[in-house]
N, C-alpha and C positions, 0 to 999 in steps of 0.2 A: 357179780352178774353183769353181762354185757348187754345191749342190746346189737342186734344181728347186724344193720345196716347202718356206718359212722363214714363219716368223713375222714380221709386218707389222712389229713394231718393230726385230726383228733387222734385216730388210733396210733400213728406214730408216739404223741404223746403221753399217752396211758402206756406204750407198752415204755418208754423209757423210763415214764416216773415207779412203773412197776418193778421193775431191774435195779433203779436206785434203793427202792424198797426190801429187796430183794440181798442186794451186796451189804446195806447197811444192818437191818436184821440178821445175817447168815454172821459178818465179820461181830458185831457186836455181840450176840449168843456166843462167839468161840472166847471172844476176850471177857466175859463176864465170868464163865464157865474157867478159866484162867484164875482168873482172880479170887472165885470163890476156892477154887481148889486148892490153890497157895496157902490161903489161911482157914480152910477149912477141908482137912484131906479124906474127905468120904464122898470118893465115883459114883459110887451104888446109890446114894442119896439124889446125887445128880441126877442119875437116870429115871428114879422113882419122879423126880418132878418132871421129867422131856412123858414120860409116858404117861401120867394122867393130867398131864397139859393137854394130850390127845385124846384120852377118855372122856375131859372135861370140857374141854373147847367145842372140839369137832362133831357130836351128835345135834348143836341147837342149828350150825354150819348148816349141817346136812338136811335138814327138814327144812330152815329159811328159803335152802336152793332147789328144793325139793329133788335131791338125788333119789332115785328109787332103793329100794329095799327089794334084796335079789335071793331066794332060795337058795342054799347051799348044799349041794347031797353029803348024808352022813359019810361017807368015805370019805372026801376031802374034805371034810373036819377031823375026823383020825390022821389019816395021811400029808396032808400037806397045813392045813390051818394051825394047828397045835405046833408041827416042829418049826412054822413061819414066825406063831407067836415065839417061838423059846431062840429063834435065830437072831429078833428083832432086839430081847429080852439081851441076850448074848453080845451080841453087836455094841447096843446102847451103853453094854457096861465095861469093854472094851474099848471101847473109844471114850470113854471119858477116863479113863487108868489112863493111857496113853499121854490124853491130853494133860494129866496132873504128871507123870514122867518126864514129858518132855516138851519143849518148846510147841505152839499153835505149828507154827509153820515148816514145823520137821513134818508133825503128825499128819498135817493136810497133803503133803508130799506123797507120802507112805502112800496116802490114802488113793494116789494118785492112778498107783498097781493095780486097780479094780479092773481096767479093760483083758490086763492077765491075766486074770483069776477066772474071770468071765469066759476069755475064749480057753480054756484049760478044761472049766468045768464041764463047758456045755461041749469040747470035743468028749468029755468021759462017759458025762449025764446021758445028756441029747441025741451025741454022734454030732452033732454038727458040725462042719466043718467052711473053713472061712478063705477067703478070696487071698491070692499074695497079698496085695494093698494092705491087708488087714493085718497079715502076720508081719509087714515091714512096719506096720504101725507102729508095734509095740518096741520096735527095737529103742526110741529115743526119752519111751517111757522105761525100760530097764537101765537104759546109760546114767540120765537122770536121776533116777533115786538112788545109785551104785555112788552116785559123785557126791551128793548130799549126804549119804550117810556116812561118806569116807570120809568128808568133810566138817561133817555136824561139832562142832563143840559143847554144845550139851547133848552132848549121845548117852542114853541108857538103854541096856538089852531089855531090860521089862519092859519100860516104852515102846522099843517098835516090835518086840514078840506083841503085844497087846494092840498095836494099830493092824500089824500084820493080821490077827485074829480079825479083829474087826470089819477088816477088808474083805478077806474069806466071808464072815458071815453074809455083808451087807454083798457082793457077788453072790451067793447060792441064795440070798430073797430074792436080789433081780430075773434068776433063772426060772425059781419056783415058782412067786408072785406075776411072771407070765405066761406062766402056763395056766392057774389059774383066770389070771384075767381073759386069756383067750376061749376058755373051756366054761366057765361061768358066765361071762358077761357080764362080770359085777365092776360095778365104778371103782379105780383104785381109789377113793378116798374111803367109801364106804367098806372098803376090804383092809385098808388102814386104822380105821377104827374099830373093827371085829379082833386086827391083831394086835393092838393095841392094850385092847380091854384082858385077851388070854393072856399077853402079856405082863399084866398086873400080879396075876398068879404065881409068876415065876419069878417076878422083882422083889415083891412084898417079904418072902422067906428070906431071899437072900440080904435085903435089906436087913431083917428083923439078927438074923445068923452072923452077919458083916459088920455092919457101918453101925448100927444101935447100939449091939450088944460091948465094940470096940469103944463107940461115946461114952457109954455109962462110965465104963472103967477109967477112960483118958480125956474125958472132954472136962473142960470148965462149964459148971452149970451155972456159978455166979455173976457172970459179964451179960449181962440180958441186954445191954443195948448193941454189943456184938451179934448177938442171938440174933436181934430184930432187923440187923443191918446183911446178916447173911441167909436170913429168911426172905427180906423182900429180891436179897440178890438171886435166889433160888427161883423165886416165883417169876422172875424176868428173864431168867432162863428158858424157864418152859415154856413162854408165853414165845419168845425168839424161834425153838424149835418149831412151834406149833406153825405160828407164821409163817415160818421158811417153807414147811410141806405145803401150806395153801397159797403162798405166791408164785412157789416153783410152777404147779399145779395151773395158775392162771396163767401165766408167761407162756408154757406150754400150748394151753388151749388157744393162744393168738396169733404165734410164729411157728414156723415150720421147723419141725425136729435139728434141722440143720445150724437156723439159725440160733435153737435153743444151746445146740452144743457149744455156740460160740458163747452166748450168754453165760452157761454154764462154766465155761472154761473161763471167763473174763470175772467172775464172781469165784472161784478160788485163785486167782491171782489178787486180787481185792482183799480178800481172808488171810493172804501170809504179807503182802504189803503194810497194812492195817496194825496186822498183829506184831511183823518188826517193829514199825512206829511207837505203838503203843505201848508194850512191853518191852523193848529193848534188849531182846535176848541178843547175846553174843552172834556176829554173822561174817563171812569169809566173802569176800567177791565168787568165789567158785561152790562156794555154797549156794548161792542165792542162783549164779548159772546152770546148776544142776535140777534146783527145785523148777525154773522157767524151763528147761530141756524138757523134764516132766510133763510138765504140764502141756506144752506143746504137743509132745508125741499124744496127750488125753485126746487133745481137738483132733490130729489128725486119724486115729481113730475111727472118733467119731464120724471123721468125713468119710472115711473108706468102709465105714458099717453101712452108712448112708445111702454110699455110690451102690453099697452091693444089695442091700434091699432096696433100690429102683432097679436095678437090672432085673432082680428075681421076679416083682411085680410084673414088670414090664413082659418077661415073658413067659409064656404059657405052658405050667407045667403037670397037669392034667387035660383028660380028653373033654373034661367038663369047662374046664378053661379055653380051649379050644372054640369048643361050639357057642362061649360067649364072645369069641371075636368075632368068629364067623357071621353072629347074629346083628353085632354090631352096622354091617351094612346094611341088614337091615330097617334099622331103627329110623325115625323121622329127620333128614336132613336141616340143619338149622340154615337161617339163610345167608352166615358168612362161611358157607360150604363144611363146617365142623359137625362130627357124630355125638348125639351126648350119652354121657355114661349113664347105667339105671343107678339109682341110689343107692342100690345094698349092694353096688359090685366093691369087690373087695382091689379091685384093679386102681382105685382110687386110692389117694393118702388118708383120707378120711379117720383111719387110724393106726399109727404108728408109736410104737413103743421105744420108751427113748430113756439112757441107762444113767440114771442118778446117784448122788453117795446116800441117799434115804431110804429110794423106795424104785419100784421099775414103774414110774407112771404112764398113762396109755391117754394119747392124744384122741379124746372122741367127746363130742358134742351131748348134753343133754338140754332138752326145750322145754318150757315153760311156757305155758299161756296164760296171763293175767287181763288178757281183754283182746276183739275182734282183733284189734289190729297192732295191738303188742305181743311183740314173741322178744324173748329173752334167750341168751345162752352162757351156761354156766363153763 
C-alpha cells in the first residue's frame, strides 16, 4: 500500500528498492527451481507449489488491501475462466520441464518469443492488427533466439518444444485475461487467484498420475534429511513466484507502462546474468549475443506497442469520442490556460495493460479510506 501524496525522492526510492526486490526474488525463484530439479526431477511438483503459493498467499493479500470482490457471469466461467485456469495449469508445467531440460537462461531466451505469439494470436483471435514499428519489432527478437539456439551447447528438443509451449500458453492468457479484465472490471490479482484456485484442479491429478505415482516407484524414501532440504527448497519456490506476481504488480501501479517495460526487460537480463554466474552452464560469446539481441528486440516492442496505443488514445475513434473532445472546450479553464480531463475518460493512461511472462496485468488504482484525511492506493 502506497500512500497517494510522497516526496519525488522518496518515491524514486521505493520504486528502486522495489525492482531490487523484484530482480533478486524473480533470479533467485529460477535458480532455486534449478537446483531443486537437478536433484529432484518432478516439474509437476514444482508447479503444484507456484500454484497454492497463490491459493495460499494471495486471498489474506487481498482483503489486507481491500481489493473488491467482482461478480463474474456464468458464461465467462464456462468460457474463458476454466480454459484460463487449464492455460495457467499448462503454462506452469511447461516451463518448469523446460527449466529441468535445459539451461535458466536458454529457457528465459525462448521465453523471450512471447511478443510473437501475441501479435500472431491476436492477428487470428482478435483480427487485430499492428503498426510497422511493431512488426519490425519482432525482427531482432526472431534473429536472437535463431542465434541462441544455434548456438546453445546444452540444447534439448524437449526443452525448448516445452518452453515453446509455455510461451504459447502464457501469450493466449495475455490475450484472454484482457478481455476479461476489460469486460469484467475485476482487479488482475483478484482474477489471479480465481485461476489459480481452478487451477488446482487440474494440477493435483496430474500430479497424483505424474510426479507421485513415478516417486513411489523410483524415489528414496530413506534420506529424510534430503526430503526436508528439498521441501523447504520447494516452499521457497513458491513463496518467490508468489512475490514476483505482487511486486511486478506494485512497480506497475507506480511507473508508466513504458518505464515498466524497461524494468521488465532489465529483470530478465538480471535472470540469465545471475543464472550464468551462479550455475555455470556452458556459454559461447555468440550465445550470450543472441539471447541480449532477444531481449532487445522484447523492450523495443514494447516501445512500439506503446507508441501505438498513445496514438490510438490519442485519436478519436467513435462519434462518442468525438463529442467528448468537442466537449472538452467546454469544460472549466484551469488558470495555467490547461483543459482538465473528467475522471472516467478513458482518453487518460489511467489504465493500461502491459504484457508480462505471468499474467496480462492492468495498470488501475484501487482507494482505501482508513481516516478523513488518509487515502491509500494499492
Amino acid at each position: 500500500m502506497a500512500a497517494v501524496d510522497r516526496p519525488p525522492v522518496k518515491e524514486g526510492v521505493r520504486i528502486a528498492l522495489l525492482c531490487v526486490c523484484w530482480y533478486t526474488v524473480s533470479s533467485g525463484g529460477n535458480i532455486v527451481n534449478k537446483i531443486i530439479l537437478n536433484g529432484f526431477p518432478y516439474p509437476v511438483t514444482v508447479s503444484l507449489f507456484h500454484i497454492f503459493s497463490i491459493v495460499i498467499f494471495l486471498p489474506p493479500l487481498l482483503q489486507a488491501w481491500g481489493v473488491p470482490k467482482t461478480e463474474i457471469p456464468s458464461t465467462y466461467f464456462r468460457w474463458y475462466l476454466l480454459p484460463l485456469a487449464f492455460g495457467k495449469y499448462f503454462a506452469s508445467v511447461s516451463a518448469h520441464f523446460s527449466i529441468w531440460k535445459v539451461p535458466v537462461s536458454y529457457a528465459h531466451t525462448v521465453k523471450a518469443t512471447m511478443p510473437i505469439w501475441v501479435v500472431l494470436l491476436s492477428r487470428i483471435i482478435m483480427k487485430e492488427k499492428q503498426t510497422t514499428k511493431v512488426y519490425v519489432s519482432l525482427i531482432p527478437i526472431i534473429g536472437g533466439v535463431l542465434l541462441a539456439t544455434a548456438t546453445e551447447l546444452s540444447f534439448d528438443v524437449s526443452g525448448l518444444i516445452s518452453a515453446l509451449a509455455a510461451t504459447l500458453c502464457f501469450s493466449l492468457q495475455n490475450i484472454f485475461s484482457k478481455k476479461v479484465l476489460r469486460d469484467t472490471k475485476i482487479h488482475h490479482l483478484r482474477l489471479l487467484n480465481i485461476l489459480g484456485f481452478y487451477a488446482v484442479f487440474f494440477m493435483v491429478p496430474t500430479w497424483v498420475l505424474v510426479d507421485l505415482s513415478a516417486f513411489l516407484v523410483d524415489g528414496d524414501l530413506t534420506d529424510m534429511s534430503g526430503w526436508t532440504s528439498t521441501f523447504l527448497l520447494l516452499l521457497v519456490s513458491g513463496f518467490c513466484n508468489f512475490a514476483q506476481n505482487v511486486i511486478a504488480f506494485s512497480v506497475l501501479n507506480l511507473i508508466s507502462p513504458l518505464s515498466y517495460a524497461v524494468a521488465n526487460a532489465t529483470k530478465r537480463i538480471m535472470v540469465i546474468s545471475i543464472s550464468l554466474l551462479l550455475l555455470r552452464n556452458p556459454v559461447t560469446s555468440t550465445n550470450i549475443m543472441g539471447m541480449m539481441t532477444a531481449i532487445v528486440g522484447v523492450f523495443l516492442y514494447n516501445k512500439a506497442k506503446y507508441d501505438a496505443n498513445k496514438e490510438k488514445r490519442l485519436l478519436p475513434s467513435t462519434k462518442q469520442d468525438m463529442m467528448s473532445f468537442d466537449n472538452l472546450g467546454l469544460e472549466k479553464t484551469q488558470p495555467n490556460g490547461s483543459v482538465p480531463f473528467s475522471q472516467g475518460s478513458e482518453l487518460q493512461y489511467g489504465r493500461s495493460n502491459v504484457l508480462t511472462d505471468h499474467f496480462q496485468y492492468s495498470r488501475q488504482a484501487y482507494t482505501m479510506n482508513y481516516g478523513p484525511n488518509h487515502q491509500y492506493v494499492v
